[in-house]
C-alpha positions as CSV (number, residue, x, y, z in Angstrom):
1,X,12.8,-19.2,61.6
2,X,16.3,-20.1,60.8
3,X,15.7,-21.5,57.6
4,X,12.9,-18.6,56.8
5,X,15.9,-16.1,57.1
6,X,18.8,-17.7,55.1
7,X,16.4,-19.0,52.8
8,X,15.3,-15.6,51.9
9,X,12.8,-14.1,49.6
10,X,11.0,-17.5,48.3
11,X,9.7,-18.2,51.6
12,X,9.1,-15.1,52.8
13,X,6.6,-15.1,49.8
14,X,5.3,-18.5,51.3
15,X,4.6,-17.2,54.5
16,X,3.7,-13.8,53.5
17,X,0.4,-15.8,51.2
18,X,0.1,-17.7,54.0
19,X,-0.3,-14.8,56.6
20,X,-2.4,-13.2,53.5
21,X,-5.3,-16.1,53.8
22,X,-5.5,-15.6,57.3
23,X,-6.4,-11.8,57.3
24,X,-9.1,-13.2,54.7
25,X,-10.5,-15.4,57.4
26,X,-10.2,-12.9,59.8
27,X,-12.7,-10.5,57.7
28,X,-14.9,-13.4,56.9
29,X,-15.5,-13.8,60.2
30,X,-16.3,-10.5,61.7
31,X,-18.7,-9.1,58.5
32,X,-21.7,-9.2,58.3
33,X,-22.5,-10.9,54.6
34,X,-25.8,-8.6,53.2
35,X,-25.2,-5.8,54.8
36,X,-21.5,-5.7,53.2
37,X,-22.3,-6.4,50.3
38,X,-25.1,-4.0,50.0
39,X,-22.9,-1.0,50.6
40,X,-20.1,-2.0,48.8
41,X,-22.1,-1.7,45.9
42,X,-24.3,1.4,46.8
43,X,-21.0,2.9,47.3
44,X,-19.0,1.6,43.8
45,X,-22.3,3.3,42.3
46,X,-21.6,7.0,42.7
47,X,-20.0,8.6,40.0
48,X,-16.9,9.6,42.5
49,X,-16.3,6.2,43.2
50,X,-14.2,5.3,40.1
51,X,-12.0,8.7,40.5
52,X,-9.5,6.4,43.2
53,X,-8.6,2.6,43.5
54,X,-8.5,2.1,47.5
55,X,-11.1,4.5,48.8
56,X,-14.4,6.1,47.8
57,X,-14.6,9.8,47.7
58,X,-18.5,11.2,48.0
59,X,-19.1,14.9,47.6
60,X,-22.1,15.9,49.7
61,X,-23.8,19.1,51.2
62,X,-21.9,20.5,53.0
63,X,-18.9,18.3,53.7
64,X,-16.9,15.3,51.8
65,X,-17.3,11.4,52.5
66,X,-13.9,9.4,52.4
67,X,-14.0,5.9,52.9
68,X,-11.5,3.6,53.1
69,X,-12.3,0.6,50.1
70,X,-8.9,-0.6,50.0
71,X,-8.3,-3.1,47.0
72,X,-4.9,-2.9,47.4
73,X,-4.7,-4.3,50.7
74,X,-6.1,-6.7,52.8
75,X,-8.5,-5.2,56.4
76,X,-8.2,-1.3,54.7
77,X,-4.7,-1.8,55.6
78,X,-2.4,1.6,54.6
79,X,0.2,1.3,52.2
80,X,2.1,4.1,50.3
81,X,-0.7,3.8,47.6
82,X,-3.5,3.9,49.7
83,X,-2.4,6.9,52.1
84,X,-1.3,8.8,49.0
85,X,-5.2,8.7,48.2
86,X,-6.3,9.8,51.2
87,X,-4.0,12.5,50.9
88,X,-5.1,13.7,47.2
89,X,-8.8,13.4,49.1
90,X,-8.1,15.7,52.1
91,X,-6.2,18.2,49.6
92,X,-8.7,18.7,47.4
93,X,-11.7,19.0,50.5
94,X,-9.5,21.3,52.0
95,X,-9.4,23.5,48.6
96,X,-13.0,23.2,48.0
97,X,-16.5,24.2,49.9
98,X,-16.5,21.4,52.1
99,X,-16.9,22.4,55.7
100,X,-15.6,19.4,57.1
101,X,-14.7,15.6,56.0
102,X,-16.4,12.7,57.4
103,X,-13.6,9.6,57.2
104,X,-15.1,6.2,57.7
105,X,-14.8,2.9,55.9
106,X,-16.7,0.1,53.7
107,X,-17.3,-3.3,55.5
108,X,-16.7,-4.5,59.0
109,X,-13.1,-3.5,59.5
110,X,-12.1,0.5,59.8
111,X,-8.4,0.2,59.6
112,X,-5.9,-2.2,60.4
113,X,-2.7,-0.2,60.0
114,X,0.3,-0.6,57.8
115,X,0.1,-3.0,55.4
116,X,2.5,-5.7,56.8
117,X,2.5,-7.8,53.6
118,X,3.0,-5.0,51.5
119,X,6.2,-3.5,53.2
120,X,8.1,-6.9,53.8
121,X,7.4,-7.9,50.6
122,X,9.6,-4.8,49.6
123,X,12.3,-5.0,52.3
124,X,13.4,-8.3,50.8
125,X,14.7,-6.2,47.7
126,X,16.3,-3.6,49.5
127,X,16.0,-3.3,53.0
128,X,17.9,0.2,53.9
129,X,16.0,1.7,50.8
130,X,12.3,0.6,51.6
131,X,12.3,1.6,55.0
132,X,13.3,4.9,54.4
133,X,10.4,5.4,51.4
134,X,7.4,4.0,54.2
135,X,9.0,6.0,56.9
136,X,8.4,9.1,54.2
137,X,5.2,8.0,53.5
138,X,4.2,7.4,56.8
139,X,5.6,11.2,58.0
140,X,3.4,12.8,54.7
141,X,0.1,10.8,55.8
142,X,0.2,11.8,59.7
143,X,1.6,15.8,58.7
144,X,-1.5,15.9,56.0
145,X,-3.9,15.2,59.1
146,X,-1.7,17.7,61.4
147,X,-2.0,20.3,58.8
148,X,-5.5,19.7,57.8
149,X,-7.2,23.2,58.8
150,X,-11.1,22.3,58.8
151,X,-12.9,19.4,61.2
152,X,-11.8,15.7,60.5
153,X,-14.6,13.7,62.0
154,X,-14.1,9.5,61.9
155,X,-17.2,7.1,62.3
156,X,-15.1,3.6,63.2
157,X,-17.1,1.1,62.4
158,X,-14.8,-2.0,63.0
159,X,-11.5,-2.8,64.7
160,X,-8.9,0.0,64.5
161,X,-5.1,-1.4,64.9
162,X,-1.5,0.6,64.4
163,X,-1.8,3.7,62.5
164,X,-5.3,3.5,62.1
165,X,-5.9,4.1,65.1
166,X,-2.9,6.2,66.5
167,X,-4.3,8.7,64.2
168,X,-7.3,9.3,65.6
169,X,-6.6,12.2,68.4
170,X,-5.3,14.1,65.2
171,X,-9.2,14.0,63.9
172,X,-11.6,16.2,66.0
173,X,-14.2,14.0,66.6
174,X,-14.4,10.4,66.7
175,X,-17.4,8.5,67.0
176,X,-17.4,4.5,67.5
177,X,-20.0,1.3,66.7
178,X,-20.8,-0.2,70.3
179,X,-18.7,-3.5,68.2
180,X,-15.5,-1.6,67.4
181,X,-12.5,-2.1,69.2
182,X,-8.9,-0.3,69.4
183,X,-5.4,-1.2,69.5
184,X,-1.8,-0.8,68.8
185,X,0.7,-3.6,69.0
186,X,3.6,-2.3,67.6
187,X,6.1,-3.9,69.8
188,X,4.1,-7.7,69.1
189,X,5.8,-7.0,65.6
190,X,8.9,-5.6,65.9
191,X,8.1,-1.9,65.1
192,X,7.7,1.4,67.7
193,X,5.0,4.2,67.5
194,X,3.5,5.9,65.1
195,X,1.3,8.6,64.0
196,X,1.9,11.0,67.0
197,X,0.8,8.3,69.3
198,X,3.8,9.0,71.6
199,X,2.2,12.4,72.5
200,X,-1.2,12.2,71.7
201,X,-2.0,9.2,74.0
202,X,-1.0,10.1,77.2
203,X,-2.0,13.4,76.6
204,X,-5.5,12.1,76.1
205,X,-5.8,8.7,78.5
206,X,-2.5,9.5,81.1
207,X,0.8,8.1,80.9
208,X,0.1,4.7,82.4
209,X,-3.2,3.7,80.2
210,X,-0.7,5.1,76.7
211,X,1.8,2.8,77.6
212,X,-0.2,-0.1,78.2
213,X,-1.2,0.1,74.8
214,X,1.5,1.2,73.0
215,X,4.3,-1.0,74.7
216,X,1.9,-4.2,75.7
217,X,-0.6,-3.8,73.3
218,X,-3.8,-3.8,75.1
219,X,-7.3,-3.9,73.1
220,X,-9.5,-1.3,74.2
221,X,-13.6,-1.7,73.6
222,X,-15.2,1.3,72.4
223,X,-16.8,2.0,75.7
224,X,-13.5,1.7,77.1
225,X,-11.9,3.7,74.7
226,X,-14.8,6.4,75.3
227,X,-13.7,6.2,78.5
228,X,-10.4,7.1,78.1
229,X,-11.0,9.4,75.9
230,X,-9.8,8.3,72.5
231,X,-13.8,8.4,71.2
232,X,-16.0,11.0,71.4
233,X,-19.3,8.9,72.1
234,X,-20.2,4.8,70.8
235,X,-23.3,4.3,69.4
236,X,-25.3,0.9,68.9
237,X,-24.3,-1.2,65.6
238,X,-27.8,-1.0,63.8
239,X,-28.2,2.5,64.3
240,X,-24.4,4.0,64.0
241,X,-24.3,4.8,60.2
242,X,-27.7,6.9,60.8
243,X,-26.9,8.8,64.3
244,X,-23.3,9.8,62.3
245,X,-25.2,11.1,59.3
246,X,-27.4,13.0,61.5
247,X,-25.0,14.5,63.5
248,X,-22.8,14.9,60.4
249,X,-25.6,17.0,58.8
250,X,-25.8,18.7,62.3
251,X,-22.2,20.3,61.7
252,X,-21.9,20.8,58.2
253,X,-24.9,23.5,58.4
254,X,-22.9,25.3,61.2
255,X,-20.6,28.5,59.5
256,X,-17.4,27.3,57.7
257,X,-15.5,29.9,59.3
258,X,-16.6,29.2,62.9
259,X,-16.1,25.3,62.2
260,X,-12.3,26.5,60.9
261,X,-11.5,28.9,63.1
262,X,-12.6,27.0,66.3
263,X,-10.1,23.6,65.4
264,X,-7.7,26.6,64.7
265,X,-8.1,27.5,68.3
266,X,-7.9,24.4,69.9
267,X,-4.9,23.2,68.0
268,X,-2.8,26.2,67.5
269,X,-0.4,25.2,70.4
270,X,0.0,21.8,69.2
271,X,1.0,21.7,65.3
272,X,4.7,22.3,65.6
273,X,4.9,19.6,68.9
274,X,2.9,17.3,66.6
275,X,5.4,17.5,63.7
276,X,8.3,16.8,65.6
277,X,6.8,14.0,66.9
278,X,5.9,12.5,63.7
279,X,9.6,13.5,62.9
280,X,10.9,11.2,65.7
281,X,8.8,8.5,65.5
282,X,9.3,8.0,61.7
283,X,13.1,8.6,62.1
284,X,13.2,5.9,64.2
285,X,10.8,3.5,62.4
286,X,13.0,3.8,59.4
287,X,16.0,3.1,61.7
288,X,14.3,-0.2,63.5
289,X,13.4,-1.2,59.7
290,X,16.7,-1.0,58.4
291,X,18.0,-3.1,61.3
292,X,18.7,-6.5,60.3
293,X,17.3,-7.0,64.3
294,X,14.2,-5.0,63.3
295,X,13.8,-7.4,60.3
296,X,14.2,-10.8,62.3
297,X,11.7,-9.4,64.3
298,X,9.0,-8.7,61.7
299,X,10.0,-12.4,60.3
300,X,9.4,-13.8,63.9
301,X,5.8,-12.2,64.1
302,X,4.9,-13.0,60.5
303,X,6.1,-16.9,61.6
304,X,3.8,-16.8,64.3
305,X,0.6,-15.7,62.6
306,X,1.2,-18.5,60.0
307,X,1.4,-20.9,62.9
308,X,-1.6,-19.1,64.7
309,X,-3.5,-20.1,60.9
């Protein structure tokens, strides 16, 4: 680790490729080869497909599809790039005739955070700098969802780590494939909460179940996680994309202004505490990443996934 530090950027870029074929195998394991394949290409055939890089936008009746299809990243991993297309999505839903947005993802992974390769890649150039720019991008992402006035529903179809799943209790309902599973590491690599997790969990699962996953990590089954509240209901892997669509269909023939007006109700007492919790977390996120301790600490994790590869 010694000589990854003082050596600087050169091998960071060694062990950042290195960490990089691991998260390949770690997809090549877990998908499922024909069906994957099939869907990536049903989906690159719509004509809204090509309007975004790192996720596919589908306009149907009654509501909007967004899935995550990063190319940019490696597991649909978030980086500035990607959640600034999510956001352009959820703007333009939010000024059109959807009723709600359904937010899922392509292949066998649904989100596995912030893209780790991508951000220390950039803290090598300037480390004060960078952290500041993805603790702004992070605070835009999580306030578009806070902000977002009509139903946010999630089908998870994989493993959801970090920010991909802290952001879930900001979506209204979340539904789960019997094979997903959930968790946030942050303190494994060196970084503390995000995306309103800090209020959100144990306002959802308790304090002692929020901070077993958000200071020690655990990994929550989706039946666990239904448990705890964090997903609405799990359904079985060959059936989940058509009990969503169904139930999707379900809502988005319900009145626009009852769907609106109803999440209005429910969250009107939470928006402001939300946003100041997003404030706090990302203030300290950019402080931790423009620590040169916060940085040995990243380079310590990323050294251990190359040795665990």
């Amino acid at each position: 680790m010694d000589a990854l530090t003082a050596n600087g950027t050169t091998n960071i870029q060694t062990s950042v490729t290195g960490v990089t074929a691991g998260k390949r195998k770690f997809i090549d394991e877990r998908r499922d080869q024909p069906f994957d394949k099939r869907l990536r290409f049903s989906v690159r055939q719509t004509e809204s497909a090509y309007r975004y890089r790192d996720i596919v936008v589908r306009k149907q009746d009654g509501f909007t599809h967004i899935l995550l299809s990063t190319k940019s990243s490696e597991n649909n991993s978030l980086n500035p790039e990607v959640m600034k297309e999510v956001q352009s999505a959820l703007s333009t839903a939010a000024a059109d005739d959807s009723k709600l947005v359904l937010l899922s993802a392509v292949g066998s992974v649904f989100c596995c955070g912030l893209d780790f390769i991508y951000f220390i890649r950039r803290l090598t150039d300037d480390r004060k700098r960078e952290s500041t720019k993805m603790a702004e991008a992070i605070r835009n992402f999580v306030n578009t969802f806070i902000q977002f006035k009509k139903p946010i529903i999630v089908a998870v179809n994989g493993p959801a780590i970090g920010l991909g799943a802290s952001i879930l209790p900001l979506c209204d309902v979340v539904w789960a494939n019997e094979k997903a599973w959930f968790q946030t590491p942050y303190t494994t690599f060196g970084q503390s909460p995000d995306g309103c997790s800090t209020v959100m969990f144990p306002k959802i699962m308790g304090g002692a179940s929020a901070n077993e996953m958000l200071l020690s990590g655990r990994k929550l089954t989706a039946q666990e996680a239904c448990g705890k509240g964090l997903v609405s209901q799990v359904f079985w892997p060959g059936t989940f994309t058509q009990e969503v669509m169904v139930r999707i269909k379900e809502l988005a023939a319900c009145n626009p202004v009852v769907l609106e007006e109803s999440k209005a109700l429910v969250r009107c007492n939470m928006k402001m505490e939300l946003e100041q919790a997003n404030e706090r977390e990302c203030e300290v996120l950019k402080k931790i990443w423009g620590s040169a301790q916060g940085m040995d600490s990243m380079l310590k994790y990323l050294q251990r996934k190359i040795d665990e590869f």
